[in-house]
Backbone as CSV, one residue per row, in Angstrom:
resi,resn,N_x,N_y,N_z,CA_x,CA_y,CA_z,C_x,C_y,C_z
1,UNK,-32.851,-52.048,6.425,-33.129,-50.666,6.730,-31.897,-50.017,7.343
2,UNK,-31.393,-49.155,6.288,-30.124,-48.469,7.093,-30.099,-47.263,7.495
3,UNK,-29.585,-46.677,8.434,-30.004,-45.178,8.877,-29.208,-44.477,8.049
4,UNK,-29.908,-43.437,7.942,-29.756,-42.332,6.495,-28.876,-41.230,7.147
5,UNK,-27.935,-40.875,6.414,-26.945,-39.968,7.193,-26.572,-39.463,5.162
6,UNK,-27.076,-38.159,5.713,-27.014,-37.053,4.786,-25.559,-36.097,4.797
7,UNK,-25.784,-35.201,4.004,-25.020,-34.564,4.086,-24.937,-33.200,5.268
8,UNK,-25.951,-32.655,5.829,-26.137,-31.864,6.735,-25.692,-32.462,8.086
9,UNK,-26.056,-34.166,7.876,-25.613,-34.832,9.072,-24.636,-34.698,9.521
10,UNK,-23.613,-35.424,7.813,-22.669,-35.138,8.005,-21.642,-33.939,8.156
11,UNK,-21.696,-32.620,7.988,-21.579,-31.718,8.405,-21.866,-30.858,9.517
12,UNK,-22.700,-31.421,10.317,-23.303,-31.438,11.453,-22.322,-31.852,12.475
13,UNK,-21.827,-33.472,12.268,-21.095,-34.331,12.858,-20.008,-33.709,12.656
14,UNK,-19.375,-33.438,11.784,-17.787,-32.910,12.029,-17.558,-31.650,12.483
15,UNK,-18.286,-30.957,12.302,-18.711,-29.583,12.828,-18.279,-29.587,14.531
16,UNK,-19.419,-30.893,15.074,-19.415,-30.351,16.213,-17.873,-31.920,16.773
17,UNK,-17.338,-32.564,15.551,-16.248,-32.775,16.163,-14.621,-31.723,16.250
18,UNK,-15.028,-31.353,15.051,-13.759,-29.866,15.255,-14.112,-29.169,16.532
19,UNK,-15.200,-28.922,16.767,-15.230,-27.949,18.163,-15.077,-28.646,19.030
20,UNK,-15.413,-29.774,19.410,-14.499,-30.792,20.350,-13.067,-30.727,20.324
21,UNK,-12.410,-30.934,19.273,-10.972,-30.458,18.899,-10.506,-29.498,19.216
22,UNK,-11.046,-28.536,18.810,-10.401,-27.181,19.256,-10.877,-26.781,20.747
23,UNK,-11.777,-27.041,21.493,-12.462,-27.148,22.697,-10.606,-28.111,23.893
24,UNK,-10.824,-29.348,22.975,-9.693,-29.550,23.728,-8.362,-29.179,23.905
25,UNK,-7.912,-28.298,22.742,-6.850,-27.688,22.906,-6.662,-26.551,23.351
26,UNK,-7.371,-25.716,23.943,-7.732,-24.686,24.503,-6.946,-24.743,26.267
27,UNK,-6.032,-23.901,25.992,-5.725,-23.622,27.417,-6.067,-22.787,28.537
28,UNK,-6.529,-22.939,29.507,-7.484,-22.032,30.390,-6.736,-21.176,31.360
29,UNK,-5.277,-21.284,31.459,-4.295,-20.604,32.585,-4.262,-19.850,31.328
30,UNK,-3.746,-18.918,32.514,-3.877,-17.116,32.491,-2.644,-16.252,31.102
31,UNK,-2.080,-17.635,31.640,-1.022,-17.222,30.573,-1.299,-17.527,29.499
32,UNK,-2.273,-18.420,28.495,-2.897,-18.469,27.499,-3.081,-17.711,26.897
33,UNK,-3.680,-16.870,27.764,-4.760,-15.942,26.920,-3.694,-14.307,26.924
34,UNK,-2.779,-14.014,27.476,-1.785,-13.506,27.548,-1.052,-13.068,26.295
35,UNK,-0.773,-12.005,25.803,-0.513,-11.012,24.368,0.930,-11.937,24.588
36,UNK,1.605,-12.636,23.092,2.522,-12.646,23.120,3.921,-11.734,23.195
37,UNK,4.913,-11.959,23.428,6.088,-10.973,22.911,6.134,-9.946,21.367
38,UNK,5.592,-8.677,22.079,6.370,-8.297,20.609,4.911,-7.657,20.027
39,UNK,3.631,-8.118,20.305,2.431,-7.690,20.050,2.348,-6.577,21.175
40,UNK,1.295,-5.689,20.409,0.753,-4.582,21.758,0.619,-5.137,22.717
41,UNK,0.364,-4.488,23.812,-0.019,-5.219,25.367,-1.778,-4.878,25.597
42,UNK,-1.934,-5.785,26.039,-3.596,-5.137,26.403,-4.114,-3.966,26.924
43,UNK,-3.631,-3.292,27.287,-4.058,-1.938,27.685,-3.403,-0.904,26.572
44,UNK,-2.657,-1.488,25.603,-2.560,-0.567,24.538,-3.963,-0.397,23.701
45,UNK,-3.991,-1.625,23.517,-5.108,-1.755,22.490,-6.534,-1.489,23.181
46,UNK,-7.676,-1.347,22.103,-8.754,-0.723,22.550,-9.940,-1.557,21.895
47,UNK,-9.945,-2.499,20.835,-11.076,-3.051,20.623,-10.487,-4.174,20.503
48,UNK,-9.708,-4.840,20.157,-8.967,-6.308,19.880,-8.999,-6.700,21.480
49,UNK,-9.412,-7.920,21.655,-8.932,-8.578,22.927,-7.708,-9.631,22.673
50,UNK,-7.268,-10.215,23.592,-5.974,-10.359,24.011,-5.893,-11.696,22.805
51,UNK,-6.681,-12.764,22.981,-6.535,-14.015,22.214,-6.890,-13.225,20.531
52,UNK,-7.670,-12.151,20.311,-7.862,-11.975,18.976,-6.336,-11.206,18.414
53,UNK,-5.839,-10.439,19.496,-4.998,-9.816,18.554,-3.749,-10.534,18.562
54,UNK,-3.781,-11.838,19.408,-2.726,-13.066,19.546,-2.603,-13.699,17.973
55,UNK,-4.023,-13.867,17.419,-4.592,-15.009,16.206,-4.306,-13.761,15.342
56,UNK,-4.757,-12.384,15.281,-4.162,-11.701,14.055,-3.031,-11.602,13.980
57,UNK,-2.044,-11.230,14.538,-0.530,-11.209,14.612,0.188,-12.301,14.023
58,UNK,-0.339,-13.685,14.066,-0.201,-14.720,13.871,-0.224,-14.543,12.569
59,UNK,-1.592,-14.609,11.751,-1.703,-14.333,10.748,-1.018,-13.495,9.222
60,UNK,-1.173,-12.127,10.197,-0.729,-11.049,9.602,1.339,-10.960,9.769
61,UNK,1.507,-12.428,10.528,3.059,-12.303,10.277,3.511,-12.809,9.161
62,UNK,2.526,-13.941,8.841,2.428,-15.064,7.021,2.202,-13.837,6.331
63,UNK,0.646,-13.195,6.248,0.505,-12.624,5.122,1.522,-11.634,4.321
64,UNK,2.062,-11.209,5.437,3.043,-9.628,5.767,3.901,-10.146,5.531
65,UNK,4.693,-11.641,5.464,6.177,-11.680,5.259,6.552,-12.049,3.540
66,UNK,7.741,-11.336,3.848,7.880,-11.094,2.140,9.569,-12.011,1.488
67,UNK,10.133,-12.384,2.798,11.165,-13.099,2.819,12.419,-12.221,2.706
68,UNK,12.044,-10.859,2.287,13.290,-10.023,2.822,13.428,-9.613,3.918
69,UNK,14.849,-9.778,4.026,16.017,-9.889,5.328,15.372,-8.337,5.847
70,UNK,15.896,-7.511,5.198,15.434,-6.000,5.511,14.210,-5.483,6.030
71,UNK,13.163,-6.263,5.681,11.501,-6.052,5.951,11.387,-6.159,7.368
72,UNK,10.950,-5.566,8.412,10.541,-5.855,9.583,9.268,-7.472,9.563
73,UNK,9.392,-7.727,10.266,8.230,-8.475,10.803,7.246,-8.026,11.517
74,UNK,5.830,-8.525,11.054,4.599,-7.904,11.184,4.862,-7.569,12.875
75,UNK,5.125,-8.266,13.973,5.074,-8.509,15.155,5.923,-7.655,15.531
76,UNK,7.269,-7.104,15.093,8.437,-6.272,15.129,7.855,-4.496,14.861
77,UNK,6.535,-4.371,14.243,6.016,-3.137,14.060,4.877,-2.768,14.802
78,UNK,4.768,-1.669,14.228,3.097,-1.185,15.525,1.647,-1.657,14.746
79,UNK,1.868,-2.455,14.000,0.870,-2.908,12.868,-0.560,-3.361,13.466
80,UNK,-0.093,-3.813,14.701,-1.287,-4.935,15.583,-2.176,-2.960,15.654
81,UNK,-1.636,-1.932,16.212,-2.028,-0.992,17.177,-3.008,0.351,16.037
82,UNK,-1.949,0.025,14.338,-3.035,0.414,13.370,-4.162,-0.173,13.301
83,UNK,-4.129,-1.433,12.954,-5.709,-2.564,13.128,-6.487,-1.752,14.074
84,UNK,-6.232,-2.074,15.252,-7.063,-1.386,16.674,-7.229,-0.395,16.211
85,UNK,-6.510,0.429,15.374,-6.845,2.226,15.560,-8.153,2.298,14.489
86,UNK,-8.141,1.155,13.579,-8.915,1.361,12.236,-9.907,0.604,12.750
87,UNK,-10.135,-0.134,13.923,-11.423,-1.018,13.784,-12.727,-0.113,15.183
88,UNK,-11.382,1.034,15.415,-12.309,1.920,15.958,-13.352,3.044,15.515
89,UNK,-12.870,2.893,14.079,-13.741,3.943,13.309,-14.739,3.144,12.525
90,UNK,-14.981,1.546,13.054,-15.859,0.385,12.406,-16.921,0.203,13.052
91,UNK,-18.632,0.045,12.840,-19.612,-0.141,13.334,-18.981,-1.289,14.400
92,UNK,-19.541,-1.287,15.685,-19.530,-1.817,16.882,-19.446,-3.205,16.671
93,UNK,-20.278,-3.957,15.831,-20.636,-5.153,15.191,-19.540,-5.628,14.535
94,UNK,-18.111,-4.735,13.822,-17.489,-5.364,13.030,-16.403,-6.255,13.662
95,UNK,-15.992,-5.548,14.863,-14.710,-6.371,15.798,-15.428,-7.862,16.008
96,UNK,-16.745,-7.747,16.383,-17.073,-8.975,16.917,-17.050,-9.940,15.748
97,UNK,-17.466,-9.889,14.490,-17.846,-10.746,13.276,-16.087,-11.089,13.321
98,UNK,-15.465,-10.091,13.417,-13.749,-9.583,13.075,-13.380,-11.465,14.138
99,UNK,-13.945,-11.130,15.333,-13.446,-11.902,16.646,-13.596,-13.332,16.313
100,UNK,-14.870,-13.212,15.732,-15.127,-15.047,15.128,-14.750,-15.446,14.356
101,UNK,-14.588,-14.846,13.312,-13.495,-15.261,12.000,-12.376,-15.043,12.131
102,UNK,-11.634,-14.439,13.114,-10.253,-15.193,13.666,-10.460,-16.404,14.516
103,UNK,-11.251,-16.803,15.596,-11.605,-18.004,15.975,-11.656,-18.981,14.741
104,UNK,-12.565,-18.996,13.537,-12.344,-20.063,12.739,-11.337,-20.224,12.064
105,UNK,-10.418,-18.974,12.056,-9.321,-19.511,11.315,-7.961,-20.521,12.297
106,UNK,-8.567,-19.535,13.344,-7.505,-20.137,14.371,-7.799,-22.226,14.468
107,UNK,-8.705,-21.945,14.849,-9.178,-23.656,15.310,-9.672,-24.493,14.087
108,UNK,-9.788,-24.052,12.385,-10.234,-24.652,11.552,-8.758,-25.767,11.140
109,UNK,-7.569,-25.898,11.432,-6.588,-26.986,10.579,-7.224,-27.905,10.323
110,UNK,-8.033,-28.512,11.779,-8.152,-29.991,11.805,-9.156,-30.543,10.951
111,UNK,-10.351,-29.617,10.705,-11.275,-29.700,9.848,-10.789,-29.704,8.115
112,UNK,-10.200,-28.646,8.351,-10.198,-27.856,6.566,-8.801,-28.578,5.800
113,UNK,-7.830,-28.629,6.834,-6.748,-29.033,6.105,-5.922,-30.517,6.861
114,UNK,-6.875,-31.004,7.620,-6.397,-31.886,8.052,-5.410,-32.139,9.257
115,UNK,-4.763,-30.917,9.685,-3.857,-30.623,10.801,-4.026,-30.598,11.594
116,UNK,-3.627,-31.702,12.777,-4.261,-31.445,14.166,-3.517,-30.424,14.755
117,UNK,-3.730,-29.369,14.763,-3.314,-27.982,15.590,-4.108,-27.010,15.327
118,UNK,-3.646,-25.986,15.764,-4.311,-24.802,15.361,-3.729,-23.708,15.117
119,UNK,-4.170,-22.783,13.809,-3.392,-22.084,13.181,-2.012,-21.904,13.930
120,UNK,-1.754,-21.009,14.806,-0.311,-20.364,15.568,0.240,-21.654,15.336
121,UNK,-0.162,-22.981,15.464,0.596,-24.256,16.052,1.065,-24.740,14.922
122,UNK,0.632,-24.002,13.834,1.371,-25.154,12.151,2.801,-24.286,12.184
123,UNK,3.287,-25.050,11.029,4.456,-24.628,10.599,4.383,-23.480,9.589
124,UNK,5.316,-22.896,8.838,5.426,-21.924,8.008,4.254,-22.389,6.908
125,UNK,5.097,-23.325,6.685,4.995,-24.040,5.154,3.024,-24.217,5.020
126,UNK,2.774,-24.964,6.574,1.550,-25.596,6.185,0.630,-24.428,6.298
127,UNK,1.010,-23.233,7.149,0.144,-21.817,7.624,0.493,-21.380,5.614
128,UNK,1.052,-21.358,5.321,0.808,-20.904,3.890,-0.235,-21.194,3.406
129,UNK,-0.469,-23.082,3.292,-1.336,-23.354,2.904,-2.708,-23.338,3.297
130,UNK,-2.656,-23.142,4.166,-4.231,-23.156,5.066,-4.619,-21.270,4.797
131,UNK,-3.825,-20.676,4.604,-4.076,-19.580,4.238,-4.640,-19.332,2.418
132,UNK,-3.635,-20.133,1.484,-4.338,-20.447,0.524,-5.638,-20.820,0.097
133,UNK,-6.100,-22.275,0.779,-6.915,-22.641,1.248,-8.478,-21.970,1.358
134,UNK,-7.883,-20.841,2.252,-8.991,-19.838,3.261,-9.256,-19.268,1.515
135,UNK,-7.794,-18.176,0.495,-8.184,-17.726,-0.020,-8.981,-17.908,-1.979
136,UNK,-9.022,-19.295,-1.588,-9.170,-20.066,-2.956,-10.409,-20.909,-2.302
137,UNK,-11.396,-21.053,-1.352,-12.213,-21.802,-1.471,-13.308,-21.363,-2.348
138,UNK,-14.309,-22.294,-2.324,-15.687,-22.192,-2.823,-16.251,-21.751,-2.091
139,UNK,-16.728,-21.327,-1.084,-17.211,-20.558,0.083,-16.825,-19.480,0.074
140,UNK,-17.754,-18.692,-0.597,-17.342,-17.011,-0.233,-17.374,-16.551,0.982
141,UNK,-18.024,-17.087,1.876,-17.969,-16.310,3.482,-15.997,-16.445,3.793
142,UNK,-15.583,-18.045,3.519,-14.010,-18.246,3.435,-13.560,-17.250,3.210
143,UNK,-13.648,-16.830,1.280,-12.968,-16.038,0.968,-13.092,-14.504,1.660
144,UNK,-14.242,-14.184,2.236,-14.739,-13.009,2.276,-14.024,-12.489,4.057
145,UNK,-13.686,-13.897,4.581,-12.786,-13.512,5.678,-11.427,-13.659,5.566
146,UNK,-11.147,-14.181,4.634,-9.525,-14.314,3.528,-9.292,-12.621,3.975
147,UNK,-10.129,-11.947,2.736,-9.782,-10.534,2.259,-9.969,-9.751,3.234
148,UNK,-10.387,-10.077,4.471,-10.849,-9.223,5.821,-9.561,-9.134,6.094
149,UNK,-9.248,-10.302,6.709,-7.708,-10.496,7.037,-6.306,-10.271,6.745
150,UNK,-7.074,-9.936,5.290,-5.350,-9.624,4.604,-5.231,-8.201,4.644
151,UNK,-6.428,-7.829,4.376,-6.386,-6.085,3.905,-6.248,-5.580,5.686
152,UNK,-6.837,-6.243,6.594,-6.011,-5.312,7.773,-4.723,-5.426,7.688
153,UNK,-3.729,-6.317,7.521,-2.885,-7.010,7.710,-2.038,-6.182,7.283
154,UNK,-2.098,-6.071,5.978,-1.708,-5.166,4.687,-1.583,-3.734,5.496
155,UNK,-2.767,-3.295,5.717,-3.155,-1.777,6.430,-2.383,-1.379,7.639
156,UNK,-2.294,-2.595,8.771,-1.073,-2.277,9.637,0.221,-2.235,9.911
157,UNK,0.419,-3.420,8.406,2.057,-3.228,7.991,2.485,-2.433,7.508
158,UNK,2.037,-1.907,5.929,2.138,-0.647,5.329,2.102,0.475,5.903
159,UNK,1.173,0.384,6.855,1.644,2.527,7.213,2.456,2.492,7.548
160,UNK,3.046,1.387,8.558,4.504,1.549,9.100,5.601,2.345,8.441
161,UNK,6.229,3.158,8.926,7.326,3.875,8.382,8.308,3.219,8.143
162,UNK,8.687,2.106,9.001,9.951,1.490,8.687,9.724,0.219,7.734
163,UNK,8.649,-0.002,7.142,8.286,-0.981,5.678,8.529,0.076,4.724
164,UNK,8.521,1.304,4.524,8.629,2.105,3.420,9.709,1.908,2.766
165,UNK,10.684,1.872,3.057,12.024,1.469,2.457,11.999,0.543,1.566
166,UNK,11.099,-0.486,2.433,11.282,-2.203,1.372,10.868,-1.912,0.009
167,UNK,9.715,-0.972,0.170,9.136,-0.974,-1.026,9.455,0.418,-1.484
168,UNK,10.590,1.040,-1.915,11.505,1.742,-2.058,9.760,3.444,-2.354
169,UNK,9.436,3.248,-0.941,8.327,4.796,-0.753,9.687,5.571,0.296
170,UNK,9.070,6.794,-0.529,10.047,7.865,0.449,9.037,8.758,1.552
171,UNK,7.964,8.338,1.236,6.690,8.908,2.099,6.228,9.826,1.505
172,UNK,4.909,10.534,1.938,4.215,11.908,1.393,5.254,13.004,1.004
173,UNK,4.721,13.856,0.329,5.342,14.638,-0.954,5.195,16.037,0.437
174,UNK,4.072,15.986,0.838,3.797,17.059,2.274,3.832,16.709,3.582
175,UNK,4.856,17.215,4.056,5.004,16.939,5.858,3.724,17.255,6.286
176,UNK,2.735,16.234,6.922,1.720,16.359,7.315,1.988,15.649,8.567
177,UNK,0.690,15.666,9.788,1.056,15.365,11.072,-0.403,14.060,11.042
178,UNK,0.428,12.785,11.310,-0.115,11.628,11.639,-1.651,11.984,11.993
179,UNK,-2.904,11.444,11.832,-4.082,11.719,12.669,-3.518,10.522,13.796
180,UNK,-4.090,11.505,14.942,-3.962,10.061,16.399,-5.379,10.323,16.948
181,UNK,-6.039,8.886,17.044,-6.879,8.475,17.741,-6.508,8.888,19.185
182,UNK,-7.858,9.888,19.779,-7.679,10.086,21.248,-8.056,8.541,22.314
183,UNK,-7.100,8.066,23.077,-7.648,7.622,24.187,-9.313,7.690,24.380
184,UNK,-10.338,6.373,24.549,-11.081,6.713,25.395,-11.247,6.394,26.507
């Protein structure tokens, strides 16, 4: 009589060993959780908290880089501060779904691709792939936070004025005046 270990089990079991994993790599000083260099600062931003817009930046520096010299880097623009501006005109509900599916992307290596780290912590090469990964699985929820991720990504790099060049835009045809989100 052997004990029966299914597949839910088993998904069950690794489940709650990745969150052990990522549970242990989790740093609890202050400086952790602390906006890196180069990202908005927390009191810029208005719906992103500090570790989410740490894990998008992260992200959106792979998706966004194009390997030209000339291109700013996602982190080098105000890209993080479009996101924030666009996820303010998003049902209340979306930052948060937004918040957890950067959590799984952040803490999924060890599970999905085998990497003991977590996203920020891979290398170029392997953040490519784990990004692939995200956007080629069988799991549409995967893919469906793939395309979340990219299209902000996309959205805060591109308006940038100083990406226009790369992609040889000379800007609107009519001098029009930026919409700015008021402070609340």
């Amino acid at each position: 009589m052997g004990i029966s270990f299914g597949r839910r089990d088993f998904l069950r079991a690794s489940g709650f060993s990745a969150a052990m994993l990522a549970l242990s790599r989790v740093r609890f000083a202050s400086a952790a959780l602390a906006v890196d260099g180069g990202v908005a600062s927390k009191a810029d931003l208005r719906v992103l908290q500090p570790n989410d817009a740490r894990i998008m930046t992260a992200v959106a520096e792979r998706i966004t880089y194009t390997g030209d010299p000339t291109m700013p880097r996602f982190s080098d623009t105000d890209g993080l501060r479009t996101i924030d501006n666009a996820l303010l005109q998003l049902p209340p509900d979306v930052p948060e779904q937004l918040s957890w599916a950067l959590w799984l992307v952040e803490y999924g290596p060890p599970v999905l691709i085998g990497q003991p780290a977590r996203y920020s912590g891979l290398e170029a090469g392997w953040q490519d792939i784990y990004l692939t990964d995200w956007a080629e699985s069988r799991l549409q929820t995967r893919r469906l936070v793939f395309q979340a991720v990219k299209n902000l990504s996309m959205l805060g790099y591109y308006a940038q004025d100083a990406t226009w060049p790369g992609i040889h835009y000379a800007g609107p045809w009519a001098p029009r005046p930026r919409r700015v989100v008021p402070n609340v």
